[in-house]
Each structure stands twice: as structure tokens, then as C-alpha cells.
VONUKOL-486287 format. One record per residue (C-alpha): residue in one letter; x, y, z. Coordinates in steps of 0.001 Angstrom, whole numbers, always signed. Layout:
# VONUKOL-486287
+------+---------+---------+---------+
! code !      c1 !      c2 !      c3 !
+------+---------+---------+---------+
!    A !       X !       Y !       Z !
...
+------+---------+---------+---------+
This chain:
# VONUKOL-486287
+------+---------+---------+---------+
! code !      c1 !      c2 !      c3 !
+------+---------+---------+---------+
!    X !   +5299 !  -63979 !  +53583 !
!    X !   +4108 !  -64121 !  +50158 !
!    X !    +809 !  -62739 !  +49453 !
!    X !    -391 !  -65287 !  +46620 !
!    X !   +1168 !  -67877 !  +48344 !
!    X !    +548 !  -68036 !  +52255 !
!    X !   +3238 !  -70483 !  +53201 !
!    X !   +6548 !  -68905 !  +51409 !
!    X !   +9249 !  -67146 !  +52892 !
!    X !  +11203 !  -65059 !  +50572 !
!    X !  +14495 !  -64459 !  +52420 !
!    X !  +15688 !  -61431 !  +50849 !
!    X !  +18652 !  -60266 !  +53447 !
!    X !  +21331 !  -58435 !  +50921 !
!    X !  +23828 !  -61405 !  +51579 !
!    X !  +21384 !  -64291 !  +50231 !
!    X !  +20937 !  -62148 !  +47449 !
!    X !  +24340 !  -60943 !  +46648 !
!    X !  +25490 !  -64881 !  +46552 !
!    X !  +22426 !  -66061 !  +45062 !
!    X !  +23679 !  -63721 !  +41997 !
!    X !  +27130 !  -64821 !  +42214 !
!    X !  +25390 !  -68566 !  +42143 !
!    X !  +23623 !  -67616 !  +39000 !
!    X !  +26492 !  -67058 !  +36991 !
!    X !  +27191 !  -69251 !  +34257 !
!    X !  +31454 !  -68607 !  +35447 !
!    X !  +31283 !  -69500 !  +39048 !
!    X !  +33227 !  -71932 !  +39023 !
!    X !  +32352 !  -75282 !  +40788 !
!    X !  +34555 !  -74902 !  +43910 !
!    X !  +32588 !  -71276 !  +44324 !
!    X !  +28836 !  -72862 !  +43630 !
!    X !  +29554 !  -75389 !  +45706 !
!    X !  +30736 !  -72911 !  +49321 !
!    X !  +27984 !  -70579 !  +48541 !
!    X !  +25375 !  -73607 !  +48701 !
!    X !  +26389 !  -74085 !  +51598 !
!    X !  +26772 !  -70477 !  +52815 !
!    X !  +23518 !  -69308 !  +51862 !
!    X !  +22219 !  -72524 !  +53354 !
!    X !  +23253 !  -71456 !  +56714 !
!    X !  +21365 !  -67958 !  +55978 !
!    X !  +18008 !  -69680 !  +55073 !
!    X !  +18391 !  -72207 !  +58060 !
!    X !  +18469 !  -68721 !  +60414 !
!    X !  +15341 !  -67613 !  +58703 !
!    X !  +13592 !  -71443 !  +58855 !
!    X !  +14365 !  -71977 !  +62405 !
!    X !  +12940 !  -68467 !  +63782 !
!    X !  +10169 !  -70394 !  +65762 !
!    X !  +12234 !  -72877 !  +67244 !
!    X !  +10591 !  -72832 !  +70858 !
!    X !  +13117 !  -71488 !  +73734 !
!    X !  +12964 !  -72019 !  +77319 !
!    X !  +15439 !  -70818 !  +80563 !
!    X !  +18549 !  -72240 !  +82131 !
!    X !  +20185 !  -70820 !  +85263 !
!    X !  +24029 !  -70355 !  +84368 !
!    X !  +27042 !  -68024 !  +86358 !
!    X !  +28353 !  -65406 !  +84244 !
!    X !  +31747 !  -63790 !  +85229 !
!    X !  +29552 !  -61275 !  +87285 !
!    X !  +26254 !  -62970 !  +88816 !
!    X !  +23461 !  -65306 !  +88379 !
!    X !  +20599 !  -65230 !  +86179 !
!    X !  +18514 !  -66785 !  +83878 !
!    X !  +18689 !  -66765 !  +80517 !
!    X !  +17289 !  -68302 !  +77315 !
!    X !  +18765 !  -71701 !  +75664 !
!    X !  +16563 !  -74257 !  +73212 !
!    X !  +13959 !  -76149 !  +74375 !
!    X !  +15432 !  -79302 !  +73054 !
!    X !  +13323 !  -79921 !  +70182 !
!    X !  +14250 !  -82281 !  +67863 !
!    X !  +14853 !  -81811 !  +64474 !
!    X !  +16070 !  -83762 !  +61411 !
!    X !  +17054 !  -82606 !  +57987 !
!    X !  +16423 !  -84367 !  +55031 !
!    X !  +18570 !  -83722 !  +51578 !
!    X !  +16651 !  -85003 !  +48383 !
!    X !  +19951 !  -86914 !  +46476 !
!    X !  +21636 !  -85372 !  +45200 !
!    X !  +21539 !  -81925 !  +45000 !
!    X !  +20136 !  -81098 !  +48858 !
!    X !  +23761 !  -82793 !  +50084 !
!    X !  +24898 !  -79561 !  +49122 !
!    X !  +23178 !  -77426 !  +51601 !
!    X !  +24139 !  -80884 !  +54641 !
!    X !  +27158 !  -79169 !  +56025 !
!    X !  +25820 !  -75703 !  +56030 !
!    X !  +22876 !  -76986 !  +58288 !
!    X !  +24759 !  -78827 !  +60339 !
!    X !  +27378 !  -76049 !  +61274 !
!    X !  +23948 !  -74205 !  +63260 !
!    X !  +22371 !  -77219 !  +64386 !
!    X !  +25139 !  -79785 !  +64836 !
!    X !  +22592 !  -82273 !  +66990 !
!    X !  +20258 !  -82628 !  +63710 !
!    X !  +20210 !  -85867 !  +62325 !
!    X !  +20376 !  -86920 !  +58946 !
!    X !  +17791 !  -88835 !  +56403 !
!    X !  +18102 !  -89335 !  +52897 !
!    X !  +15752 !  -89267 !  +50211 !
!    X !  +16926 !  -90771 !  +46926 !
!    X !  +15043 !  -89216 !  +43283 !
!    X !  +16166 !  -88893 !  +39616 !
!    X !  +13826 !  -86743 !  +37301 !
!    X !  +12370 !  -88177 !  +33757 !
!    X !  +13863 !  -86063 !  +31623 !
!    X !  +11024 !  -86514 !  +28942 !
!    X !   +7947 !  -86588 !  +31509 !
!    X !   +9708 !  -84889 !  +34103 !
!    X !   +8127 !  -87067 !  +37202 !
!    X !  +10065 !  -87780 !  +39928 !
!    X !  +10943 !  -91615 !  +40283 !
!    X !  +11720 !  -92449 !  +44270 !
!    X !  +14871 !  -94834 !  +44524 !
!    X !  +16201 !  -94317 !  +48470 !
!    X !  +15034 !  -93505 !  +51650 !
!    X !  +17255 !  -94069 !  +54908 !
!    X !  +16079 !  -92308 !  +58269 !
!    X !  +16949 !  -91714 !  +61591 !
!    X !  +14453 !  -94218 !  +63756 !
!    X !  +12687 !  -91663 !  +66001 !
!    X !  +12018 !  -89193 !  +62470 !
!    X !   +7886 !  -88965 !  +63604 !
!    X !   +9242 !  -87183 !  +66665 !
!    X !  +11099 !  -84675 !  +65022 !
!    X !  +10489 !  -81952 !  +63296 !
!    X !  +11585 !  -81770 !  +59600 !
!    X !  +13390 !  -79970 !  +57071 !
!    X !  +13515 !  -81367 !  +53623 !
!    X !  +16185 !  -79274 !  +51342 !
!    X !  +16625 !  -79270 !  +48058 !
!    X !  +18347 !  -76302 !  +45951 !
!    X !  +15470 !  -76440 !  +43762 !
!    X !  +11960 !  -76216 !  +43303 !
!    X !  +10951 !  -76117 !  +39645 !
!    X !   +7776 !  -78541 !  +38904 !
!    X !   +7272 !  -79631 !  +42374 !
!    X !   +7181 !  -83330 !  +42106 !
!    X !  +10239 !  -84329 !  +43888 !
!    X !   +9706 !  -82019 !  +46786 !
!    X !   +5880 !  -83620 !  +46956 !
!    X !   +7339 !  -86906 !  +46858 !
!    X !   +9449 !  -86465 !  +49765 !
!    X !   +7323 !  -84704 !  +52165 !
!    X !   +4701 !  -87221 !  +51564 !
!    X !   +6776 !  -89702 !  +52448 !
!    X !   +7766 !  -87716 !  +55499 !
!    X !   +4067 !  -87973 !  +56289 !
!    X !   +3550 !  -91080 !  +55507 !
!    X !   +6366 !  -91786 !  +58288 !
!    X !   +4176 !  -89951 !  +60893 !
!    X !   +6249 !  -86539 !  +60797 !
!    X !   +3799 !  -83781 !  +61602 !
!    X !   +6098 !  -80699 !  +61392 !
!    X !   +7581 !  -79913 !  +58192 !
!    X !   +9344 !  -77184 !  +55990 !
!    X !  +10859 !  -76966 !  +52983 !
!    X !  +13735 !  -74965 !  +52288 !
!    X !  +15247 !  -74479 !  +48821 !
!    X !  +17279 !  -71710 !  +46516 !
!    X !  +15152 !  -70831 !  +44031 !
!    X !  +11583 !  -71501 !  +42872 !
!    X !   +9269 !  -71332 !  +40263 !
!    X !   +5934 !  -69972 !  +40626 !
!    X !   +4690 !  -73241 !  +39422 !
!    X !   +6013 !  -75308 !  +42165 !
!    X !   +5463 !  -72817 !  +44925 !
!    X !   +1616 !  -73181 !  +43461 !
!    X !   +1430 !  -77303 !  +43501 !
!    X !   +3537 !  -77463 !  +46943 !
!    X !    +727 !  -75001 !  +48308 !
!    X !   -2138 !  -76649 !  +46975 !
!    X !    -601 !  -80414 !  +47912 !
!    X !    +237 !  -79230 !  +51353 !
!    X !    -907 !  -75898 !  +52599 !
!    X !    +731 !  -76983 !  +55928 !
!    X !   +4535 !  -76886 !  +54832 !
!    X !   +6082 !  -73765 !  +54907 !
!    X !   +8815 !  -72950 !  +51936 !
!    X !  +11865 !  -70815 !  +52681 !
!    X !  +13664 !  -69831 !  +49722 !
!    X !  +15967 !  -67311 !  +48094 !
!    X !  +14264 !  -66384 !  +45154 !
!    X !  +10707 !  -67156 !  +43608 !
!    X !  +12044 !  -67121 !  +39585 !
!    X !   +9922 !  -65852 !  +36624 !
!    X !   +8518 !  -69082 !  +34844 !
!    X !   +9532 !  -72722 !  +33789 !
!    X !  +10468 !  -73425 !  +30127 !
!    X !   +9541 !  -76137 !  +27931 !
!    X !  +12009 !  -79004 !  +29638 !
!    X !  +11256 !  -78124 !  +32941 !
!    X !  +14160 !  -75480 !  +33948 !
!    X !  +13841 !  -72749 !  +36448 !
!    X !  +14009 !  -68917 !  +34248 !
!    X !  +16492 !  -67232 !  +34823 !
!    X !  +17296 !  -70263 !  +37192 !
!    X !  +20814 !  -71333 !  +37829 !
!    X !  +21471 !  -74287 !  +35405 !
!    X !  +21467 !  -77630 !  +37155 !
!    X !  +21919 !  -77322 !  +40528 !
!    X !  +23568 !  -81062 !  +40659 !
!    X !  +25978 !  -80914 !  +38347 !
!    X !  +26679 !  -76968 !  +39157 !
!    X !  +27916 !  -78861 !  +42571 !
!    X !  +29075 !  -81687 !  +42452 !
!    X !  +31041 !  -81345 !  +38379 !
!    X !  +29462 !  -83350 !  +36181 !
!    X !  +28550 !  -81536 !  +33327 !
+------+---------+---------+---------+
């Protein structure tokens, strides 16, 4: 836990950060970025889900009964802000393969650098989940705010917000917007420049996935 920020979790095992750095790298070539999103997502959703409540089932090992721990069935959804939090989907889904799936559709002013909301599909029971809303990303804040409010506004009560990187100014409006969202992320970067980019960042995390620039 971070001490100027109460809520973030820095997940700083060696193998987040070793990938992280191979991430970084203006070589890594798309094919790479795009299986270390998804590795490293696995890593963070460890980390994220460390309070996920457990209770007992009887089983029959090879040797005797006994009791031993299993989930308590809580639900949980994820939710990927399009387009770049489809690249940690399959990652999550590998450790929790009974998540379901909502999607939260944003694009970024380049000039004002606001988030303008286009999409939202969601599984029906969402308010009875809990929720994970991933993005690789958190540089001003304002998509990340956009779609936990409308988690809220959907009646979800227990949310996170898991990520790559982030910039000290997002961590800081995220906190101050909702001081009752935790944020688990690889890195917390240096600063934001003039046009809104992470420093030292990792370019765009969009096109760094899916090819398009």
C-alpha cells in the first residue's frame, strides 16, 4: 500500500517487473506486447483477488477425509474499458473462468483529453457482483472515473481497478473521486507530459496491442 495514496497496490513481484520492462520497450514487437498484457494480467489478478472470501468443502483425497478450503462463490465480473482493457480479458479469465464479461466503450479527445462514453453492455445481475474494471492505463483519470461511476450508478458496491501503469496524477483524482476503489497496478510512472502521456510510460497501450500505429 502506497503511503500518499491509501488505496494503491504497487505489485512489485520481480516477474511483473521484468515484463513490465520488456513492455516498455519501444522493439517489443506487437505479438510480444500483446502475451505479456495478458501475462502480467494474470499476475495483478493474483494480487487483486487476495481477499476473495473462502469457505470449506468436505472432499476424499487418495488417503482420507477432510476438509479443506474452496471459494465461497462470490461473484465477480470484469469489465475492460474498449479497447485497450480487452487486452488483459483472456489473462483474467484463465484464473477466474466463471467471471463474466461487461464492456465499457470510451475514445479520448485528443485536444481536451476528456473521455467521451460510447458503449456499455453488462451482464444482468452486475449490482450483485463484485467488480473489476481494467484498463492498461491510468494517465489523467477520466476514463477510469467514467467507468466506475457508471458501475455505481448500476448499483455495484464492490469495486477495483486494476491497470499497468499510472501516473501520479490519476492515482490522485481516482483517490479523491472514489476513496473506496482500490487500484492494483504495476508501476506508478514519474509525471504526465503536455498531451496527456504516461513518462516514461509505454506508448499507446491500444495500438501497442492491437497494431495500429
Amino acid at each position: 500500500m502506497n503511503e500518499r495514496f491509501p488505496t494503491l497496490h504497487i505489485v512489485n513481484h520481480p516477474l511483473v517487473q521484468h515484463k513490465l520492462t520488456e513492455m516498455r520497450d519501444k522493439n517489443t514487437s506487437v505479438k510480444d506486447f500483446r502475451t505479456l498484457v495478458s501475462e502480467i494480467a494474470v499476475l495483478l489478478t493474483y494480487e487483486a483477488t487476495r481477499d476473495l472470501p473462502l469457505t470449506t468443502k468436505r472432499i476424499e483425497t487418495p488417503l482420507c477425509q477432510c476438509e479443506m478450503p474452496t471459494l465461497a462463490g462470490k461473484k465477480m465480473a470484469i469489465v475492460p474499458i474498449l479497447r485497450a482493457g480487452l487486452g488483459f480479458e483472456d489473462g483474467i479469465l484463465s484464473l477466474i473462468p466463471s467471471a463474466r464479461v461487461a464492456h465499457i466503450g470510451m475514445y479520448r479527445d485528443e485536444e481536451t483529453l476528456e473521455p467521451h462514453f460510447y458503449f456499455l453492455k453488462y451482464p444482468k445481475d452486475i449490482a450483485d457482483r463484485d467488480v473489476l474494471v481494467v484498463d492498461p492505463m491510468l494517465a489523467t483519470g477520466g476514463s477510469a472515473d467514467m467507468a466506475i461511476t457508471k458501475m455505481k450508478e448500476l448499483g455495484c458496491k464492490n469495486i477495483k481497478l486494476m491497470i499497468l501503469v499510472a501516473a501520479p496524477e490519476g492515482v490522485e483524482y481516482i483517490y479523491k473521486k472514489h476513496p473506496d476503489v482500490e487500484i492494483y497496478c504495476a508501476a506508478l510512472d514519474d509525471h504526465l507530459n503536455e498531451n496527456g502521456y504516461i513518462v516514461p510510460g509505454l506508448g499507446d497501450a491500444g495500438d501497442r496491442i492491437f497494431g495500429t500505429k
